[in-house]
C-alpha positions as CSV (number, residue, x, y, z in Angstrom):
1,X,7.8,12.9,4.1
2,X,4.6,12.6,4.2
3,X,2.7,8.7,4.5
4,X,-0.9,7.4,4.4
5,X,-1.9,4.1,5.9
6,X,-5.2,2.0,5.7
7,X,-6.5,1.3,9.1
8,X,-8.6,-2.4,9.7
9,X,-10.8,-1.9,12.9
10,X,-11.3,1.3,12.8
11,X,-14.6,1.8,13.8
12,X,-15.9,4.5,15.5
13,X,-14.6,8.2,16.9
14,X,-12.9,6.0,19.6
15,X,-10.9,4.0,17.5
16,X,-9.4,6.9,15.7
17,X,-8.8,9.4,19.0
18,X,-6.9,6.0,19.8
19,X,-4.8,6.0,16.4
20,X,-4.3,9.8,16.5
21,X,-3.1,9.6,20.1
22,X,-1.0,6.3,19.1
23,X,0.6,8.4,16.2
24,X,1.4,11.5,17.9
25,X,3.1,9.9,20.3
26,X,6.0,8.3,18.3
27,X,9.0,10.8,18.0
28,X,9.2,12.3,14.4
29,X,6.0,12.3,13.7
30,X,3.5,15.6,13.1
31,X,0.1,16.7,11.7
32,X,-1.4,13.5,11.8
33,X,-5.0,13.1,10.0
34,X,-7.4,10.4,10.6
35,X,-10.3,9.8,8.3
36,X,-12.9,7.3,10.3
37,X,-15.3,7.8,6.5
38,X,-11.9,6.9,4.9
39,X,-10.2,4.2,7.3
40,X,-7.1,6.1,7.0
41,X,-4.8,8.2,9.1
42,X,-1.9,10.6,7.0
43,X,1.1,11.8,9.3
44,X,3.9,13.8,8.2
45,X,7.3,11.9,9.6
46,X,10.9,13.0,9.6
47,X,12.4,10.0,8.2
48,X,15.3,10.2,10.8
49,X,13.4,9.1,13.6
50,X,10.9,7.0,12.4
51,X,9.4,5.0,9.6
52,X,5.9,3.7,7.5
53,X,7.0,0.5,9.1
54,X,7.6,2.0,13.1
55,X,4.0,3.3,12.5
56,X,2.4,0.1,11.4
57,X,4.1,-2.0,13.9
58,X,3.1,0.6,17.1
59,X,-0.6,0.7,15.3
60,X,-0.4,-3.3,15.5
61,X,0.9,-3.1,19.5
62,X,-2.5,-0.6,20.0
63,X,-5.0,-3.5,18.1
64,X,-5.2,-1.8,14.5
65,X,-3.8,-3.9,11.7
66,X,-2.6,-1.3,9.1
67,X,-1.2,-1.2,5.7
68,X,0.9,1.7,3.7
69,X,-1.5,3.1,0.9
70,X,0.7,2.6,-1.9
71,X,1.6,-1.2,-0.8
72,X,-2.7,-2.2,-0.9
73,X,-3.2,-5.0,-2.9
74,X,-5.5,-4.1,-5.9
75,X,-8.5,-5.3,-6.6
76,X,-9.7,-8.1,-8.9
77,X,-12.0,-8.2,-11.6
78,X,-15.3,-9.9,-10.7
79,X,-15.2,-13.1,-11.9
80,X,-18.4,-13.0,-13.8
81,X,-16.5,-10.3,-16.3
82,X,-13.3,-11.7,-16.2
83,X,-15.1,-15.0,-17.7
84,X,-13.8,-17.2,-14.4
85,X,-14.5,-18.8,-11.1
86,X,-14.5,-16.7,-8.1
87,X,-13.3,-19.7,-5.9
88,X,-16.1,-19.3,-3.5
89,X,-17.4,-23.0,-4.1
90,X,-14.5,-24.8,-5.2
91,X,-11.8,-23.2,-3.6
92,X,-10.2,-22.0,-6.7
């Protein structure tokens, strides 16, 4: 299977060599990609041995909050075009 996770704190060549080293290491898991442009890293995983979750949480022990790409939150309509408040004064 393969799975694509957003990566918070990822900035800079360092960060991801971290990530990529951080991924590889976990049993079942191969060809992993890390975009720094992208805040991403893909990795094939044999769901057998390991998980989306298993990767997020060892991500988490190395410093990098992480998310699954299908489970991101979308985006809101600016408020202006949506016709409402954006909350930002009054907490809304």
């Amino acid at each position: 299977m393969q799975t694509e996770l957003i990566i918070d704190g990822m900035d800079g060549e360092a960060c991801a060599d971290i990530i990529a080293r951080v991924l590889g290491d976990i049993d079942g898991v191969s060809d992993v990609r890390v975009s720094l442009r992208d805040r991403r890293a893909s990795a094939r995983i044999d769901e057998s041995l390991t998980s989306p979750h298993l990767l997020m949480r060892k991500l988490a022990m190395a410093g990098y909050a992480s998310s699954a790409a299908t489970e991101a939150v979308p985006v809101a309509a600016p408020a202006a075009a949506a016709g409402g408040c954006c909350g930002g004064c009054c907490g809304g």
